[in-house]
N, C-alpha and C positions, 0 to 999 in steps of 0.2 A: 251784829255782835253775837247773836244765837246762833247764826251759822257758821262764824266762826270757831264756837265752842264745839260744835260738832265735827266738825273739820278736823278736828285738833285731839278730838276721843276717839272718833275711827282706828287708828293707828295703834293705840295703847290696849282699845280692844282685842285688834288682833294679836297682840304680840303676846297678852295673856291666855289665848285660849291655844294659841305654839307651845307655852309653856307647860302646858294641862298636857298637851297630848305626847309629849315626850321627858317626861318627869323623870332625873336620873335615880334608881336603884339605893337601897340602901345598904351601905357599907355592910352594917354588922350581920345584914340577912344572907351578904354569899357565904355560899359553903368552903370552910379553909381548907385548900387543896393545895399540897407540894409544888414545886415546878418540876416537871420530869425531865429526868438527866436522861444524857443519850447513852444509850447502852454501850459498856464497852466492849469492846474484840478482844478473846484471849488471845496471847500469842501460842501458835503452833508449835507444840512440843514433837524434835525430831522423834524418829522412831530409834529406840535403843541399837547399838550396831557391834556385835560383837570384836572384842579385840582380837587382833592373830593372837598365836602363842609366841612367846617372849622367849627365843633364841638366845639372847645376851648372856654370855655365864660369867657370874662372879666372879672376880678377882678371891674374893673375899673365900670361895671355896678352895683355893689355892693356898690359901695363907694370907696374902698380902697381893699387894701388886709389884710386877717387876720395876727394877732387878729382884729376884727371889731367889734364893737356894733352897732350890728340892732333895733334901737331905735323901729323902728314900733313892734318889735316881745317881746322885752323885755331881747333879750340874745345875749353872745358875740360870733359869730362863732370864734372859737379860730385856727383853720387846715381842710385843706383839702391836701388828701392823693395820689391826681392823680395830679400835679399839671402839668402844657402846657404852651406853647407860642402860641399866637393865629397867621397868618400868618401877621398881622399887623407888630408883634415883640411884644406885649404886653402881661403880665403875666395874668394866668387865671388858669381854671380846668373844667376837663371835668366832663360830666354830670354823668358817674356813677362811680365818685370819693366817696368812703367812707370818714365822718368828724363827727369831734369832736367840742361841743358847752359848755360853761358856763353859768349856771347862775346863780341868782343873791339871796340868801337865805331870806327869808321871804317879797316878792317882792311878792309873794302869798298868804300873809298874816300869821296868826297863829303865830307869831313873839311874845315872851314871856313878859310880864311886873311883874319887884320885882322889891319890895323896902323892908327899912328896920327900921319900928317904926311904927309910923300910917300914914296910907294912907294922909292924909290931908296935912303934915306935918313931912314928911319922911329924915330921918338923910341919904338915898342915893337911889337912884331912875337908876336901871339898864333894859337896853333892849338888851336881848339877840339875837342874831344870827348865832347859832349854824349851821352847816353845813347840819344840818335834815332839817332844818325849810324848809320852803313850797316855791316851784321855781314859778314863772310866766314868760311861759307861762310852763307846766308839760313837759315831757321827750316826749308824744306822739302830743301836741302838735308844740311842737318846730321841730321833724322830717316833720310833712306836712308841715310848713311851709317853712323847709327848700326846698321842691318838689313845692308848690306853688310859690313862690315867688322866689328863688334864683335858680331855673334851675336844683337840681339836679331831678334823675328820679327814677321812681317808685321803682327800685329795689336798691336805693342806702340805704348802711344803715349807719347810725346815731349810729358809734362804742361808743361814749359817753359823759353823758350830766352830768359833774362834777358842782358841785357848788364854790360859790368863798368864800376860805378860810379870813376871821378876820383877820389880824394879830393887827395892829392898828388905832386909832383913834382917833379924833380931832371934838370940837366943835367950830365955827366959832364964836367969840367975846366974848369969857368964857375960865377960865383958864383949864378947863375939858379935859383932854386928858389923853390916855393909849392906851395896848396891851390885846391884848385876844380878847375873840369870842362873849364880849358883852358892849357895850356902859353905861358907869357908870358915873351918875352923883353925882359928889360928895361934889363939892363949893356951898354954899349959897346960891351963886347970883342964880347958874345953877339950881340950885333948885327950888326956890319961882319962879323964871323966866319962865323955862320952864314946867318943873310937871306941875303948872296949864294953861298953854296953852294947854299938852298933854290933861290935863282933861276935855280943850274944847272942844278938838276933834282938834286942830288946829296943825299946820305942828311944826317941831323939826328940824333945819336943820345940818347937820354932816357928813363928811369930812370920810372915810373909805381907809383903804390902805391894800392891800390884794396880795394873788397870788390862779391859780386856784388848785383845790385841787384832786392835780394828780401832776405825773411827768412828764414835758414834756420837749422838748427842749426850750431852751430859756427861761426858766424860768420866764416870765413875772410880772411885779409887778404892778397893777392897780390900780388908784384911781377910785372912785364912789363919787361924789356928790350927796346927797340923804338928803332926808323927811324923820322923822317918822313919822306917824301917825296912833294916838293908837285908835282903835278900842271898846275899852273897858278899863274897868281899868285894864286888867292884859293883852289884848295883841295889839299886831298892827301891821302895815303892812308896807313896805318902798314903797314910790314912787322916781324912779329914775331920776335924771335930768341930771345926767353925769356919764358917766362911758368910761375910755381910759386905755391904760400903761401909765407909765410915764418915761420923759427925764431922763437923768444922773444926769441935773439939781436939776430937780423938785425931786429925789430921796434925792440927798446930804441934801436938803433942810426938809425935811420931817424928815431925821435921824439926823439934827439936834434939830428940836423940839421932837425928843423923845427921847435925850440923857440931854434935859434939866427935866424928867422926875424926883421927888421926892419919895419913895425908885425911886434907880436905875433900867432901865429893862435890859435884852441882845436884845438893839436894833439890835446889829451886826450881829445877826442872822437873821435880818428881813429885812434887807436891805446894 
């Protein structure tokens, strides 16, 4: 029985003097240290890189963007063919953009005058403006100026310089209005009224509605507010005071006074 008990504390001995010799640590004696995060990598910042110089020229220094009327030159740059954002965010065109200009037919003078009876005293009094008649300023002057003044460059070319087609027309406080390629007066009043102001040499003022005489997009349709003034008894010349496109409005409005037209015309083709 005694050796049994011995037999039986051997074991319990040993497991207590394991226990002595690796006793675990006490919590609150370690030192509180953070857990160390891994270091981050900045990202590589490129090296700054200079922008070119920003070639793009404003529309905006022009006035507007085309169609335009350059009142100082006499014509309407109608396109430009390179066209850019400048880095502003602003629309423009570069400098050796090819463009296309309008102008404006007997603004040159050489503008035709007929009538039909005797001169003094004439049963209709027409001034034509055929699509020939004479541009101001000519095809070679309008390309330098487009090089002088509006920025393009020497080697730009000036694809083309269309004239602006008639379609119809309007006398300002005279019943006088129609379509085609020449301004006919043909009321009384408009007669005695105007014929002999023309014969003073003095201004004819009238109202023109047109598109350029070419196909382009957008198909523009333009008013001109204009002078005649005649030159001689058979020709004359226009001086321009306005020339724009026109609204949806100002269209609707125009084709209605020329549906109020006596024969009928095919406005509907004109507008």
């Amino acid at each position: 029985m005694l050796a049994r008990f011995l037999l039986c504390s051997i074991p319990l001995l040993l497991l207590n003097s394991c226990f002595s010799l690796h006793k675990a640590p006490d919590v609150a004696a370690l030192p509180a240290t953070a857990p160390q995060q891994p270091t981050a990598t900045l990202p590589q910042l490129a090296p700054q890189v200079e922008l070119p110089s920003d070639t793009c020229i404003k529309f905006a220094q022009l006035g507007g963007k085309p169609p335009l009327y350059l009142a100082e030159s006499g014509f309407v740059l109608t396109a430009v063919h390179k066209p850019c954002i400048t880095y502003e965010g602003e629309a423009g065109f570069y400098q050796d953009s090819q463009w296309t200009a309008m102008g404006i037919p007997c603004s040159g003078g050489g503008g035709r005058i007929e009538w039909r009876g005797k001169v003094l005293y004439p049963k209709m009094v027409s001034f034509v403006l055929s699509v020939d008649c004479p541009l101001h300023p000519t095809l070679n002057a309008a390309a330098t100026f487009g090089v002088q003044k509006l920025g393009f460059n020497d080697n730009t070319k000036l694809l083309a310089y269309n004239p602006f087609n008639l379609q119809f027309w309007s006398v300002p406080n005279f019943p006088d209005a129609g379509t085609g390629e020449s301004v006919d007066l043909r009321s009384r009043t408009a007669i005695d009224a105007l014929w002999q102001k023309a014969r003073r040499r003095e201004a004819i003022n009238v109202h023109l509605y047109g598109r350029e005489n070419a196909w382009i997009a957008g198909n523009n349709i333009y008013f001109i507010d204009t002078n005649i003034v005649a030159t001689s008894d058979t020709e004359f010349r226009l001086e321009l005071l306005e020339v724009r496109t026109m609204s949806v409005d100002e269209i609707a409005t125009a084709r209605r006074r020329c549906d109020q037209l006596r024969p009928r015309r095919s406005c509907h083709l004109i507008f």
